[in-house]
C-alpha positions in Angstrom: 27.0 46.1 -58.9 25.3 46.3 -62.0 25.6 42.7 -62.8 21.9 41.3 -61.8 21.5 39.6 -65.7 23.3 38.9 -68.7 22.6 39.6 -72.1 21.9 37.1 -74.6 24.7 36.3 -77.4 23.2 35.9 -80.7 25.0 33.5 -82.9 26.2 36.3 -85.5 27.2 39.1 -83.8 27.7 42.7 -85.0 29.7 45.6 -83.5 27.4 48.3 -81.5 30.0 50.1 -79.7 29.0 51.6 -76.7 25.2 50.7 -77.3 25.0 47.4 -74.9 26.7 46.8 -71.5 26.2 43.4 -70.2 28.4 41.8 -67.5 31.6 39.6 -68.7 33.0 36.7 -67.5 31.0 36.9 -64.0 32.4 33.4 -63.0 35.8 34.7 -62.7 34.8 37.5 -60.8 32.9 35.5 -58.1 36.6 33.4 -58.4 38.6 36.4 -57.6 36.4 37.6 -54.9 37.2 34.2 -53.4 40.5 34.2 -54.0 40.6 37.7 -52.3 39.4 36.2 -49.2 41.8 33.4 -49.0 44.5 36.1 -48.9 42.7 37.8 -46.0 42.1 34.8 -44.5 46.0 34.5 -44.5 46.1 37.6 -43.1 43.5 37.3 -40.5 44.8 34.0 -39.0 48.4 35.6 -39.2 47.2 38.3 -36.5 45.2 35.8 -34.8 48.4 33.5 -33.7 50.4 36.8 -32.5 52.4 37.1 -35.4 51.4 41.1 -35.5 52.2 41.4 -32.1 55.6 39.8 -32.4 56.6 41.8 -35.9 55.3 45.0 -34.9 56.2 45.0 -31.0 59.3 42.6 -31.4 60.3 39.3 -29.7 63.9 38.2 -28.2 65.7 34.9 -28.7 63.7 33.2 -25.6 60.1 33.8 -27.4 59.0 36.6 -25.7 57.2 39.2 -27.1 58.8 42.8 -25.9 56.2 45.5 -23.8 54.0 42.6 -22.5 53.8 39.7 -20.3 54.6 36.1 -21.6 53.8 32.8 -21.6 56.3 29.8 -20.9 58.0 28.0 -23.1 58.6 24.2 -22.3 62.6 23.3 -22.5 63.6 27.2 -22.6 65.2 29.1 -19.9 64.3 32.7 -19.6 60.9 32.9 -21.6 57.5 33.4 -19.5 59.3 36.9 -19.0 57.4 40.1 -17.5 58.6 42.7 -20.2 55.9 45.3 -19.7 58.7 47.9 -18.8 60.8 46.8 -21.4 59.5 47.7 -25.4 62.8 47.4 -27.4 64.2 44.7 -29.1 68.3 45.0 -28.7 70.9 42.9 -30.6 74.2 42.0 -28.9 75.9 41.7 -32.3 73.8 44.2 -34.9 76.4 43.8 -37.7 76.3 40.1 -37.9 74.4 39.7 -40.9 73.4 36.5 -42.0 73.5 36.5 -46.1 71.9 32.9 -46.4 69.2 32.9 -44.4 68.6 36.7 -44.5 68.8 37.6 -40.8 71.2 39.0 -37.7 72.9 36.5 -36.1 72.7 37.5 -32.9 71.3 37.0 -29.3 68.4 39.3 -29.0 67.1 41.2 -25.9 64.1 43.2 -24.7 65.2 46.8 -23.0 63.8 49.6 -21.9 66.3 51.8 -23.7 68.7 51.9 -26.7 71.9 53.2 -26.5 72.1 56.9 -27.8 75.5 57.0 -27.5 78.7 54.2 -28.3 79.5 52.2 -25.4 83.1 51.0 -25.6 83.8 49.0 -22.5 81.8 47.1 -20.3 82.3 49.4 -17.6 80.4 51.9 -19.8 77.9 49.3 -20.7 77.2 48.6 -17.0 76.7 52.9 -16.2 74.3 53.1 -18.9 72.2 50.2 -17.2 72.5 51.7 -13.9 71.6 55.2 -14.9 69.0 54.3 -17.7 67.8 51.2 -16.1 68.2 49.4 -19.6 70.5 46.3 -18.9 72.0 45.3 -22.7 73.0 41.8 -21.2 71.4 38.9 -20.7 68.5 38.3 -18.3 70.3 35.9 -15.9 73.2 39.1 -15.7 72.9 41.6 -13.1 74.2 44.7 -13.6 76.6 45.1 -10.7 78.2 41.4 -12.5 79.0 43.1 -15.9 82.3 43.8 -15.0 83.0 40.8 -12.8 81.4 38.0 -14.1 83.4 35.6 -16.6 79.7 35.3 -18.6 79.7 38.5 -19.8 82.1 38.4 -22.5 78.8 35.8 -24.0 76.0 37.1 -22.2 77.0 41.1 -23.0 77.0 43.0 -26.6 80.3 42.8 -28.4 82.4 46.4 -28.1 81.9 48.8 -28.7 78.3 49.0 -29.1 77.2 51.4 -31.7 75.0 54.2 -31.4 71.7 53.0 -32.0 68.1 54.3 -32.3 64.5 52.5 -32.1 62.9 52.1 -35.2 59.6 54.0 -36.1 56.4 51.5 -35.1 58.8 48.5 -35.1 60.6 48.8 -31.9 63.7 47.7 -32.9 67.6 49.6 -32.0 69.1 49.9 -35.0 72.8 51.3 -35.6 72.3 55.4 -36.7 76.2 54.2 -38.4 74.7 52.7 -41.4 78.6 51.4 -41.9 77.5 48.8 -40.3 75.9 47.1 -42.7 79.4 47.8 -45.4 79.5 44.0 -45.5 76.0 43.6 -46.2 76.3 46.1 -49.0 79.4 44.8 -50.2 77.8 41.4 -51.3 74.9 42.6 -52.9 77.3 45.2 -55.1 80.0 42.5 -56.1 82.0 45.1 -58.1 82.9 47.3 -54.8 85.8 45.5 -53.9 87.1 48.1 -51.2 84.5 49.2 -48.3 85.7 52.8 -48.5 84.5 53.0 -52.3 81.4 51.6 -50.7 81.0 54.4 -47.9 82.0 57.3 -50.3 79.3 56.3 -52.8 76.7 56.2 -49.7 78.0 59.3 -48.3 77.6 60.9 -52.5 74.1 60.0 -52.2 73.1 61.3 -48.8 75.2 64.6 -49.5 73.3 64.8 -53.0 69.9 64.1 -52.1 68.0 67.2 -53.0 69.4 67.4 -56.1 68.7 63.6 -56.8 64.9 64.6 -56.2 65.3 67.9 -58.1 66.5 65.5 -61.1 63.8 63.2 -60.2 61.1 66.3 -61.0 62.9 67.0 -63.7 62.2 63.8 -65.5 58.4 63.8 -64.7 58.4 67.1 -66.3 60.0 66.0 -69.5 57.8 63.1 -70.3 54.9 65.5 -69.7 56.4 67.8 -72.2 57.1 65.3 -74.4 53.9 63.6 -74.4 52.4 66.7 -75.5 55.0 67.5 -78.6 55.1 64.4 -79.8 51.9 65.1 -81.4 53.4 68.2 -83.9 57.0 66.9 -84.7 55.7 62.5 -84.9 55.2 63.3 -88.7 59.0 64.8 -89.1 60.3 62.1 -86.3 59.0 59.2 -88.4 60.6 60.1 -91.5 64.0 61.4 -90.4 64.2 58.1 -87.9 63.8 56.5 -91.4 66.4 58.0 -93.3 69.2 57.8 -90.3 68.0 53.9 -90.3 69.0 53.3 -94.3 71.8 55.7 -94.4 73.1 54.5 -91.1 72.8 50.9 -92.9 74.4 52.1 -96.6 77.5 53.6 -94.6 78.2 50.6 -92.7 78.1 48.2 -95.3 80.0 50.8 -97.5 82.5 51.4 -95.1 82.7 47.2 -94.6 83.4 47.0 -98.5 86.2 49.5 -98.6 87.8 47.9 -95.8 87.3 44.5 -97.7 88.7 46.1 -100.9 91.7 47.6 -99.1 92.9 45.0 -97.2 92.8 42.6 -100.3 95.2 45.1 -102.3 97.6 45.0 -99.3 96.9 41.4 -99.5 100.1 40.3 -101.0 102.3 42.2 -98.5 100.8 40.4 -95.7 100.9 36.7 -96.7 100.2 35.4 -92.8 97.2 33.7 -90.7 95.5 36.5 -88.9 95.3 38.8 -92.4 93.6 36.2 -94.5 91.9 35.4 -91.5 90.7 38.9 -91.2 90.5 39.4 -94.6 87.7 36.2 -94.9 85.8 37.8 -91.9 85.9 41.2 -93.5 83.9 39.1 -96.4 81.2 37.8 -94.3 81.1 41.0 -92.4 80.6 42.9 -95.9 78.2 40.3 -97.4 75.7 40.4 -94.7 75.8 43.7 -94.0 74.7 43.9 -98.0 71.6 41.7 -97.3 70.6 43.3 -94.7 70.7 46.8 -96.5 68.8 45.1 -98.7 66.4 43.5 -96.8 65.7 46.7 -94.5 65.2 48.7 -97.9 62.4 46.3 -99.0 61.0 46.4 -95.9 60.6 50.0 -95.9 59.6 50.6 -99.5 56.9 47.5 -98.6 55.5 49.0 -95.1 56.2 53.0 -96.4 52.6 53.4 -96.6 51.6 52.0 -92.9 54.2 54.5 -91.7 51.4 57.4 -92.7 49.1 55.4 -90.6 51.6 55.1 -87.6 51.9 58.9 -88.0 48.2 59.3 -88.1 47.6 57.3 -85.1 50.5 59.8 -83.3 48.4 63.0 -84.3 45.3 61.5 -82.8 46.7 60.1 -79.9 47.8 63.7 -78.8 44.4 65.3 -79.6 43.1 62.6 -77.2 45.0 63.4 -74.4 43.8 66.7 -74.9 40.4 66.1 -74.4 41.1 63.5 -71.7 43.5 65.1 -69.7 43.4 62.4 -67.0 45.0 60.2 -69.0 48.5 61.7 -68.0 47.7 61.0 -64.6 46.8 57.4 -64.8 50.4 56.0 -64.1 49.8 57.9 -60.5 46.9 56.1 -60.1 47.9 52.7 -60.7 51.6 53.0 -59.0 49.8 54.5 -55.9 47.3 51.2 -55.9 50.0 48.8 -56.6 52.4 50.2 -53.7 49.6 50.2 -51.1 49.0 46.7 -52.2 52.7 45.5 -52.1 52.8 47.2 -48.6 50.5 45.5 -47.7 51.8 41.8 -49.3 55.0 42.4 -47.6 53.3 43.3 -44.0 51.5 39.8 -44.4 55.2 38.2 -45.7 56.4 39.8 -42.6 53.4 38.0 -40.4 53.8 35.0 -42.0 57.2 35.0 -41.2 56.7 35.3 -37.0 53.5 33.2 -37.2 53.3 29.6 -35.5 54.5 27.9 -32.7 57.2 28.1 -30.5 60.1 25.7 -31.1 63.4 25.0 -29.6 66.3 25.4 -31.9 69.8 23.6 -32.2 71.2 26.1 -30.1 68.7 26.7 -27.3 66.8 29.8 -28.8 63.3 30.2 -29.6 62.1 30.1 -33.7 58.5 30.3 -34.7 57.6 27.9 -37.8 54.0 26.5 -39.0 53.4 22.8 -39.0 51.1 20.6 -41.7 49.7 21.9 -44.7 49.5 25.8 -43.1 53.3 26.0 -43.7 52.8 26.3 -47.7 50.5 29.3 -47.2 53.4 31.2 -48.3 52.5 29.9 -52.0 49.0 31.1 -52.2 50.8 34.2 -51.1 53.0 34.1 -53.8 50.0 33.6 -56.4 48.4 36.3 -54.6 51.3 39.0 -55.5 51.7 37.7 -59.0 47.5 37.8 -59.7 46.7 40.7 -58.1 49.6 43.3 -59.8 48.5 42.1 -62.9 45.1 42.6 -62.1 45.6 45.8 -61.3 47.5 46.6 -64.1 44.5 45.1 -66.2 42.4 47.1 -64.3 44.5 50.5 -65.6 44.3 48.7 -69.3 40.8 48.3 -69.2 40.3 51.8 -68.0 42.2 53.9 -70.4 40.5 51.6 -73.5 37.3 52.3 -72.4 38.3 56.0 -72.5 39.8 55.6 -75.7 36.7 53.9 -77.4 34.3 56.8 -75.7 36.5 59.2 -77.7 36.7 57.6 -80.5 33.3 56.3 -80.9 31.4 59.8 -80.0 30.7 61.4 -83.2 30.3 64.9 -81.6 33.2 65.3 -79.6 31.2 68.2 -77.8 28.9 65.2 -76.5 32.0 63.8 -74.6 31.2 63.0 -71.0 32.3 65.4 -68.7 35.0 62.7 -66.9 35.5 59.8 -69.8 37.9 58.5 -67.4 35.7 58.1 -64.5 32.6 56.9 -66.7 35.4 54.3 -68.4 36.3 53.3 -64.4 32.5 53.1 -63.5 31.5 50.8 -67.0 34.8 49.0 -65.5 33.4 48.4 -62.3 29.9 47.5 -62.6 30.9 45.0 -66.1 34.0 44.5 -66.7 35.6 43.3 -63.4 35.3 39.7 -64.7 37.5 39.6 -67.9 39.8 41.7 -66.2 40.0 39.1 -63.7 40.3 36.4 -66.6 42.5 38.2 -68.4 45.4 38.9 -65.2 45.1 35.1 -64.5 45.7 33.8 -67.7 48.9 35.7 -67.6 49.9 34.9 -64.1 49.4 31.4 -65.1 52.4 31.8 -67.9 54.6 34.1 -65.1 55.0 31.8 -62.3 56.2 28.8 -64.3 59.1 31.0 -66.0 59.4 32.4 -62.4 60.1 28.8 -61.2 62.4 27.7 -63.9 64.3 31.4 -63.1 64.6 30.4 -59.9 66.0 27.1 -60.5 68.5 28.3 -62.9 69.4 30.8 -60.3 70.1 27.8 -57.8 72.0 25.0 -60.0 73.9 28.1 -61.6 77.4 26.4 -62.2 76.3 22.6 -61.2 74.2 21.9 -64.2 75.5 20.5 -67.3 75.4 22.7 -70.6 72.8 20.8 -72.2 70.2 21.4 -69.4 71.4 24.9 -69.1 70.5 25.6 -72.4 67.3 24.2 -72.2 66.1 25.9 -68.8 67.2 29.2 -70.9 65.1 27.7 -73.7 61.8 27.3 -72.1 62.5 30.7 -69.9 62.8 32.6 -73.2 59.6 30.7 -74.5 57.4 31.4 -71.8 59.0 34.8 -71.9 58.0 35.4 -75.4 54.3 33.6 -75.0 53.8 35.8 -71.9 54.3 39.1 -74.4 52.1 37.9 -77.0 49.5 36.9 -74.4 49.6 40.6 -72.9 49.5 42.4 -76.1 46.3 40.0 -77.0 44.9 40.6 -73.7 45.5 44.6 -73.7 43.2 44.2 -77.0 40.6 41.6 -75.6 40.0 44.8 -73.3 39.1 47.2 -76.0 37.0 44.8 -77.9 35.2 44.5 -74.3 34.8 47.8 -74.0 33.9 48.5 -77.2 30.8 45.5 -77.5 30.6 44.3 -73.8 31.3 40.7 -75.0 33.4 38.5 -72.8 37.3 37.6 -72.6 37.3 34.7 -74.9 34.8 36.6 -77.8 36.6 39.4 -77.5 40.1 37.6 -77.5 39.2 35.6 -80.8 37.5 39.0 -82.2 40.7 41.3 -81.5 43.4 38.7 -82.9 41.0 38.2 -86.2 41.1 42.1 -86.7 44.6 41.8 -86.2 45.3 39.2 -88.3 43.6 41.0 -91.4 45.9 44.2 -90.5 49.4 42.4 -90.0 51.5 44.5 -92.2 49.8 47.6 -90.6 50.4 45.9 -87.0 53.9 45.2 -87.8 54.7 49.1 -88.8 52.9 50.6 -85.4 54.8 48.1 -83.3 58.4 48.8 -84.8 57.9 52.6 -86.1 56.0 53.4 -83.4 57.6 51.7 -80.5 61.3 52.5 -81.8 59.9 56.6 -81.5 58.9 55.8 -78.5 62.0 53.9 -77.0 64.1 57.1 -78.7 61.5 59.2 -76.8 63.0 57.2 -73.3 66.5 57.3 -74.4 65.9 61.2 -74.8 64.8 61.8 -71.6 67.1 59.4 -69.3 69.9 61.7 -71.7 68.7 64.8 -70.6 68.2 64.2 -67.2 71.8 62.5 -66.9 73.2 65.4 -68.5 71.4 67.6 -66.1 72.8 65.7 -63.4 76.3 66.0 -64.8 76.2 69.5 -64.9 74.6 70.0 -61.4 77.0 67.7 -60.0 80.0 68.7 -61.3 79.6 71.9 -59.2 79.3 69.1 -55.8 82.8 70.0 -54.1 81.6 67.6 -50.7 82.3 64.3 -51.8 84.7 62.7 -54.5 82.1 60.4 -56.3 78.9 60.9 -58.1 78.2 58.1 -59.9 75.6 56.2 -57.5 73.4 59.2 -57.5 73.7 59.9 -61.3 72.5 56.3 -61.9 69.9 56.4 -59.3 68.4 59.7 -61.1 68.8 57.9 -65.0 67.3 54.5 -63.8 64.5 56.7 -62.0 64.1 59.0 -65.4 63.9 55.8 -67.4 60.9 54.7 -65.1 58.9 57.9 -65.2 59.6 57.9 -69.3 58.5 54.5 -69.4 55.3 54.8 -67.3 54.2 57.8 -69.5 54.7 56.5 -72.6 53.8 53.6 -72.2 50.1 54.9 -72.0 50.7 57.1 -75.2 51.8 53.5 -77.0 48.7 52.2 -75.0 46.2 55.0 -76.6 48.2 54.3 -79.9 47.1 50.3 -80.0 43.5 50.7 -78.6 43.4 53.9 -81.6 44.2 51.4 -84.0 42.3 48.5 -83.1 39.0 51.3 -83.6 40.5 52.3 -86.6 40.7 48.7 -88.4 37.5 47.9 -86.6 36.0 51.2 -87.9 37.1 50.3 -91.4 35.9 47.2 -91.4 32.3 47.7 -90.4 31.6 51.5 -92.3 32.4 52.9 -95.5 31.3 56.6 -95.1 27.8 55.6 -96.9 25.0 57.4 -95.1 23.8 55.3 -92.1 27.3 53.6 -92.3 29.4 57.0 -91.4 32.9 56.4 -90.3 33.7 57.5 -86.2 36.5 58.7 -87.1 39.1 61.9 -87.4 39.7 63.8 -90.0 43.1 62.6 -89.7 42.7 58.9 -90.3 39.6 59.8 -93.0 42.9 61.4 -95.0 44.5 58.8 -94.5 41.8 56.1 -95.8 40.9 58.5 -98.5 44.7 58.5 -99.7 44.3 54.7 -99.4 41.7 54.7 -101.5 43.1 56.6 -104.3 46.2 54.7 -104.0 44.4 51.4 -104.3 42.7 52.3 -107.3 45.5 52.9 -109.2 47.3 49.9 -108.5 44.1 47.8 -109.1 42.1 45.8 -106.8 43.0 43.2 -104.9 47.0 44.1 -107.0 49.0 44.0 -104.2 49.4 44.0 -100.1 47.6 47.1 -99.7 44.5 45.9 -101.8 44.7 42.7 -100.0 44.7 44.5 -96.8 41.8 47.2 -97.6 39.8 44.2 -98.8 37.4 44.5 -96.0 36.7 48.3 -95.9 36.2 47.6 -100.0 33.6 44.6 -99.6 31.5 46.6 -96.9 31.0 49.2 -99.3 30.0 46.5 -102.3 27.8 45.3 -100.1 26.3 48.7 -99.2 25.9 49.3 -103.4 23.8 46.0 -104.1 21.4 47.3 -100.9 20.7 50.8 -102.3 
């Protein structure tokens, strides 16, 4: 796998990008692996105890597993059952959700059939048995005692029984209605007070569906487009996002002042409470508004100069995804891992939920449950979910910063190689699986916790006191805050990996000292650039909508559209937000070269600069810009400092 040795560190380390590959972090990676095989162990001895068997083929309330001969059960009447003729699990009372424990309350059944068509007495429950040979009451019921028997009105399906169907591979009747489930519905969606607002809202979506996937193609298609002209108009979009931002922030705190002024002149007219009141708040209102003017104005005129880098980094991030094409595909690639991997977690969830042994309930039924320490496998599960999404996700990081750095790091863009993406995945693969690994558990170490403490405040919601409410709120929005940082240092750990192949920690403490030394610079990418971007999302999910307005409003078969207009938005926002989210990705890996570029070369011969004519404008225009204000003068000099004493150094040598 391409990890057999492991190259020496020297003690003073230079950066050689994309001259040495070593494996990282190879500990973690042999503690993955294992953690890998506890989860398949969990799997494994899930299908081993008839857990698979029970969730895929279906089991009724006796313990028997539907379609096969069974075992018996000490203490329980009607298990031990020969159901080889009968492969469906039926409920006598399908609509009797459970909310609390999250199941139907019901007495369940093995049949041969469902019923295809409503049954509204038992008359026509005991002709469907006869003719179909699938009896819907209880075992110890004989047909021909459906309709004479006091027992049935227990041991039959409550009336009428819906229409029902067996679900695909699970063998389960299920109501076609899906009315049925209104009440479930109606407690998840707390604002639909009335069940016919509920059904009308269902029946909008159903009616609209090829237009909600039309939509849906429609938004994929804009983020492509937008991707790709973000590149010519990012210069124009910078600066006219800056000029709305201060002339938003002048007329409100103009507007706040002639309001003050206004209502003091009128002051003497209106000698009660509420106007000095208001008056005094117009004030504050006016007064803050003023410092904040002020305060964003400096800001600007401070950080105007990082904005040309921020547009810089825009115009090379689009010439990237022109030579790397793939790169707009990667969000496939790493949705379509991650939902064969949560199929699979919740297929195990499911196991784990049917596996153990046999026991006798309060009221005479059959539950499965795990005894000793196998009944918290459910945790490692848990763990599993959490370490492996984000490992995956690291896995996409890695992948498109190793692209990146081939880009920018090949002098001769001609010499590209022919996939970057692939050679980034196979570097990724045979190296790099290590930190990533690293890198995904230090995060899920930070997520569970504030996952606990969620869930906590979730369940004392409107028992605790306010002092302990605040401070679970507290320590959520810490942990929430830490896990951030932690990703954004990690997302860079990767690119110092796969620009030296040095491991998590190295390249962790390299990446946040390179970052440290660009702050103001970090500061103006992260709000100009992220802002454009979040404008970029808004734009989209406001097309779309208003797509979906239009197209709608022409709908004459149902009275409400609302449910599929927000499906479509919260849908556009996701595809927006998985696009760009890689063009903000290129962006940050982009400028972590850049500083590191800057850094390390000075354009001297034998210390050339990697990179584009772009950013050599922009350094140049630094340059020029530094020398007139005077060395080491101001921010900017402080900042260049490094680019400035590599090329000292480079003058005392020749």
């Amino acid at each position: 796998m391409g990890c057999c040795s492991s190259a020496a560190q020297s003690s003073k380390r230079e950066w050689k990008p994309l001259e040495d590959h070593s494996c990282t972090d190879v500990p973690w990676l042999l503690l993955f692996i294992l953690f890998c095989i506890g989860m398949g162990f969990i799997c494994g001895f899930s299908i081993a105890t008839g857990a698979a068997a029970r969730l895929l083929s279906g089991y009724d309330s006796y313990g028997n597993i539907c379609g096969q001969k069974n075992v018996k059960v000490e203490g329980i009447v009607n298990s031990g059952l020969d159901l080889t003729h009968k492969k469906y699990v039926f409920f006598l009372d399908p609509c009797n959700i459970d909310l609390v424990h999250q199941k139907i309350k019901s007495i369940a059944l093995c049949v041969s059939a469902c019923p295809r068509k409503e049954l509204k007495t038992l008359a026509d429950i005991q002709k469907f048995a006869e003719t179909n040979g699938s009896t819907l009451c209880s075992y110890e019921l004989q047909p021909s005692e459906y309709t004479t028997d006091p027992r049935a009105a227990k041991l039959c399906p409550k009336y009428p029984v819906p229409e029902s169907a067996p679900i695909p591979f699970f063998h389960r009747c299920a109501p076609v209605n899906i009315s049925c489930y209104a009440k479930f519905a109606e407690a998840l969606i707390t604002f639909v007070s009335d069940s016919s607002v509920l059904h009308r809202l269902i029946s909008g979506v159903m009616t609209s569906k090829e237009i909600i996937m039309g939509l849906c193609l429609l938004s994929l298609v804009l983020s492509m487009i937008l991707m790709v002209i973000i590149r010519y108009i990012s210069r124009v979009l910078v600066w006219i996002l800056t000029i709305l931002v201060i002339l938003g922030s002048l007329g409100g705190t103009g507007v706040l002042w002639w309001l003050y002024a206004k209502q003091r002149m009128s002051a003497g007219a209106l000698e009660t409470q509420i106007a000095k009141d208001n008056l005094q708040a117009l004030l504050i209102y006016a007064i803050a508004a003023t410092v904040f003017t002020v305060v964003l104005f400096l800001i600007m005129l401070i950080m105007r100069k990082r904005v040309a880098l921020t547009i810089a980094l825009f115009h090379v991030a689009g010439k990237v995804f022109i030579h790397l094409p793939l790169l707009v595909f990667q969000p496939f690639w790493t949705f379509f891992v991650l939902i064969l991997f949560w199929t699979y977690w919740i297929t195990v969830l499911l196991f784990l939920g049917t596996t153990g042994s046999p026991v006798p309930n309060e009221e005479g039924f059959v539950e499965f449950r795990m005894a000793g320490p196998l009944k918290y496998m459910w945790w490692y599960h848990v763990v599993g979910l959490i370490w492996i999404s984000e490992f995956i996700l690291a896995c996409q990081q890695m992948t498109v910063a190793g692209a990146v750095v081939t880009y920018y790091f090949t002098r001769e863009k001609r010499n590209l190689p022919f996939t970057p993406i692939l050679a980034s995945v196979n570097r990724l693969v045979c190296y790099h699986l290590g930190t990533v690994a690293k890198g995904s558990f230090i995060i899920t170490i930070v997520k569970i916790p504030r996952m606990i403490l969620m869930y906590i405040h979730t369940q004392l919601k409107g028992k605790e006191n306010a002092c302990a409410r605040c401070m679970l709120k507290a320590c959520i929005c810490c942990l929430w805050c830490l896990e951030k940082c932690l990703t954004y240092l990690n997302q860079n750990a990767y690119t110092a990996t796969a620009i030296n192949s040095t491991n998590f920690c190295t390249s962790a403490k390299d990446a946040f000292v390179i970052l440290v030394e660009n702050a103001l610079r970090v500061a103006a990418i992260n709000t100009v650039g992220d802002f454009m971007l979040f404008l970029g999302k808004v734009l989209i999910v406001c097309s779309t909508g208003l797509a979906g307005i239009m197209l709608l409003n022409y709908q004459r078969d149902y009275t409400i559209w609302v449910l599929p207009l927000i499906i479509v938005c919260l849908f556009a926002f996701l595809v927006a937000h998985c696009f760009l989210s890689i063009y903000e990705m290129v962006v940050d890996v982009l400028f972590l070269c850049f500083a590191i570029d800057t850094k390390y070369n000075d354009g001297s011969p034998g210390r050339e600069f990697y990179m584009d004519k772009v950013l050599m404008e922009f350094v140049e225009n630094s340059k020029k810009s530094m020398k007139e204000a005077g060395r080491g003068g101001g921010a900017e000099g402080r900042e260049l400092k490094p680019m400035d004493h590599c090329w000292a150094v480079n003058s005392r040598e020749t």
